[in-house]
C-alpha positions in Angstrom: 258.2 136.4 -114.8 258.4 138.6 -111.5 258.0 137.0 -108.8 255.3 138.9 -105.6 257.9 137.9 -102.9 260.6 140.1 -104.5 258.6 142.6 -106.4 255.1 143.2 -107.4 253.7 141.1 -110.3 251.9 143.4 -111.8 249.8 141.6 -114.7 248.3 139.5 -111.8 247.7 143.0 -109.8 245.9 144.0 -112.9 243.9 141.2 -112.7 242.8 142.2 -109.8 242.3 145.6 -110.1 240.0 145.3 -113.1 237.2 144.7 -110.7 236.1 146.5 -107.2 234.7 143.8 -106.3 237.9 141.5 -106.1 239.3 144.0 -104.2 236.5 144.3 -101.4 236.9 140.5 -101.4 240.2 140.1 -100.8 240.2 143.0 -98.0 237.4 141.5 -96.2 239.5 138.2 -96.3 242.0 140.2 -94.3 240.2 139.9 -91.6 238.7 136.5 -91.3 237.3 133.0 -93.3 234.5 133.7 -95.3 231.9 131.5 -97.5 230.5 132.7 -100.8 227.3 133.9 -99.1 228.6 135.7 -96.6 230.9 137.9 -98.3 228.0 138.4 -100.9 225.9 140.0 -97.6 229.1 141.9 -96.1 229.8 143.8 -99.1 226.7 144.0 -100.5 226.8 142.5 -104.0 225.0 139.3 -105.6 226.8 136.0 -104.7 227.0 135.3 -108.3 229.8 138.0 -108.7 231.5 137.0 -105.5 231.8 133.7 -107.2 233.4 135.1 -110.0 235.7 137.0 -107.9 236.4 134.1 -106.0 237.5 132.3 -109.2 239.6 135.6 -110.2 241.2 135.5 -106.7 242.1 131.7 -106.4 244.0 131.9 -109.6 245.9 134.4 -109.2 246.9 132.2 -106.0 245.5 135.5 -103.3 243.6 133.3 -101.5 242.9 129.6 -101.3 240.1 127.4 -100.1 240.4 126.0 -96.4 237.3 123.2 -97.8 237.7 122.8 -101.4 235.8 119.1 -101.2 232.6 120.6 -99.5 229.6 121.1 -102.5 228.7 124.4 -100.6 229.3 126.2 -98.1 233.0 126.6 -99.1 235.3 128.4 -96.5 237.9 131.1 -98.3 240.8 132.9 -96.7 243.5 135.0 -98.3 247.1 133.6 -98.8 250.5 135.5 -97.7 250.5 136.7 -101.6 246.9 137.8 -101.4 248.2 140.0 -97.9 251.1 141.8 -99.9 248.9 142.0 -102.7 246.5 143.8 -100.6 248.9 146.4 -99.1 250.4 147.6 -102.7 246.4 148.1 -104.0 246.1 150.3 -100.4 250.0 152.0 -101.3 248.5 152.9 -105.0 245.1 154.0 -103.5 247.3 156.0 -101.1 249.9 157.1 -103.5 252.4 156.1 -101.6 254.0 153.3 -103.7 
């Protein structure tokens, strides 16, 4: 199997693709940590499908949990992989891959 750090993996990319909403997650996670809640209010969706994008996300190994023994309240950030697997959605959305 491909590896991301020499070229795209793209049955994980497709993973990801096959939902907007893992996408707005992972670019929001660009940015800064986030909890389930609060990326459910900054992109606007139910917290029940961020969970499931969260899920989606961690294994596919795009973004990890900074608190993963905490009940709630769980802090998510995006991994090296989940910042090059970013850039190549934003080259295909740009057509410039």
């Amino acid at each position: 199997m491909k590896t991301i750090k020499s070229k795209t993996n793209w049955e994980e990319l497709s993973k990801i693709l096959r939902s907007k909403n893992n996408i707005l997650i992972l670019d929001s996670l660009c940015f800064s940590e986030f909890t389930p809640t609060k990326l459910a209010h900054k992109n606007k969706i139910h917290k029940s499908v961020v969970s499931k994008s969260l899920k989606t996300l961690l294994n596919t190994k795009t973004i990890s949990c900074l608190t993963p023994n905490e009940s709630k309240g769980k802090l998510y950030q995006i991994t090296p992989k989940g910042k090059k697997i970013i850039e190549k959605i934003k080259e295909i959305e740009d057509g410039t891959n």
